[in-house]
C-alpha positions as a printed Julia matrix, in Angstrom:
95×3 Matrix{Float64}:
 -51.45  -13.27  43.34
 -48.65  -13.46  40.43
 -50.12  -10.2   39.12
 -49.88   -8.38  42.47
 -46.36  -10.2   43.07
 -45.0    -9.2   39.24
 -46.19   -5.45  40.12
 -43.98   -5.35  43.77
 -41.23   -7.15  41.77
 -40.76   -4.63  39.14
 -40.92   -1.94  41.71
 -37.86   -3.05  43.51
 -36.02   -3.87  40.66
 -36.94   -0.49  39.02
 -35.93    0.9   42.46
 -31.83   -0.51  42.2
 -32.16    0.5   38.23
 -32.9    -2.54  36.5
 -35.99   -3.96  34.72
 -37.94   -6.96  35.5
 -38.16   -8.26  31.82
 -40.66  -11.5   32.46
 -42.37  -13.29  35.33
 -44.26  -16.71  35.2
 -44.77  -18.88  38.17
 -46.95  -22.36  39.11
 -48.4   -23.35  41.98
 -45.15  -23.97  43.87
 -42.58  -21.71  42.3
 -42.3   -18.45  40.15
 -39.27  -18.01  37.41
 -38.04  -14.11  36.85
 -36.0   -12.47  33.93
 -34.72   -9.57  34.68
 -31.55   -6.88  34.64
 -29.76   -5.47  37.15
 -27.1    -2.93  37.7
 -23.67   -4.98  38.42
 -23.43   -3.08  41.62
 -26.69   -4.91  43.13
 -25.84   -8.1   45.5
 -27.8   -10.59  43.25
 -28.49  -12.9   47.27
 -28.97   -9.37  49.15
 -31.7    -8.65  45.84
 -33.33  -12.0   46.26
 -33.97  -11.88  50.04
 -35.32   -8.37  50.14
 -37.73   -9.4   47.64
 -39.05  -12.45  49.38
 -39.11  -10.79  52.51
 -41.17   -7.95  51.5
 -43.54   -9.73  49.06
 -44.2   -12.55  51.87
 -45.41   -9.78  53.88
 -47.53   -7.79  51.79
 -48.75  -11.03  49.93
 -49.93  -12.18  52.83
 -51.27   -9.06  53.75
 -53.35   -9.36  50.16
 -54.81  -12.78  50.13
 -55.21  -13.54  53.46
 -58.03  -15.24  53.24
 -57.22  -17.51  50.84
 -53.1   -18.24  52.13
 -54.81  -18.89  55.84
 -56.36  -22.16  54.48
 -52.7   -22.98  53.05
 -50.63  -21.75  55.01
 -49.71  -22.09  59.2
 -46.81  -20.15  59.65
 -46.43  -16.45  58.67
 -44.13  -16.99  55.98
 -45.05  -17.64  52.37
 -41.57  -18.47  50.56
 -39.42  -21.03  51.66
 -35.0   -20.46  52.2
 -34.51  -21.42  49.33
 -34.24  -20.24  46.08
 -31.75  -20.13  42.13
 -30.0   -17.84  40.48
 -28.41  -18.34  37.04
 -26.54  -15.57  35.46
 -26.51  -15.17  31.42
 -24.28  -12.58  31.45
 -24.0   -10.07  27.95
 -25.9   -13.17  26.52
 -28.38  -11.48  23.72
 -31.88  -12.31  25.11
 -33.03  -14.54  21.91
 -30.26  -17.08  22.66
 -31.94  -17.23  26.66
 -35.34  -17.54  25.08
 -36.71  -14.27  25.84
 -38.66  -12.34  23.0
């Protein structure tokens, strides 16, 4: 499922013009790096992406999210942002 997720990710953030730099998730969360223009609404971003991986995630695997899952959603409200701004990307761990 994270390979299928990482693939719609980078599609919508390749859509707005950014790059999705790194994914890694566990059972109960996933963790993104990625850029984005300025001109993207980092909230408006974050809830198109959940809405349209929930769907076509659960679309995927539904098999194996019926046994997990009641409800037709798969991500919950919430959800983190942290900026790092012009940091370079070794000082934010990414190489």
């Amino acid at each position: 499922m994270l390979a299928s997720f990482e693939r719609q990710a980078k599609e919508r953030c390749e859509a707005l013009g950014g790059r999705l730099l790194e994914v890694n998730g566990e059972a109960d969360h996933i963790h993104l790096l990625l850029e984005l223009p300025p001109t993207v609404a980092l909230a408006d971003f974050v809830n198109a992406l959940k809405t349209g991986t929930s769907r076509r995630l659960r679309n995927e695997f539904k098999e194996h999210l019926a046994s997990v899952y009641k409800k037709p959603v798969l991500w919950s409200r919430s959800y983190c942002i942290l900026t790092c701004g012009g940091a370079p990307l070794e000082i934010i761990g990414y190489s």
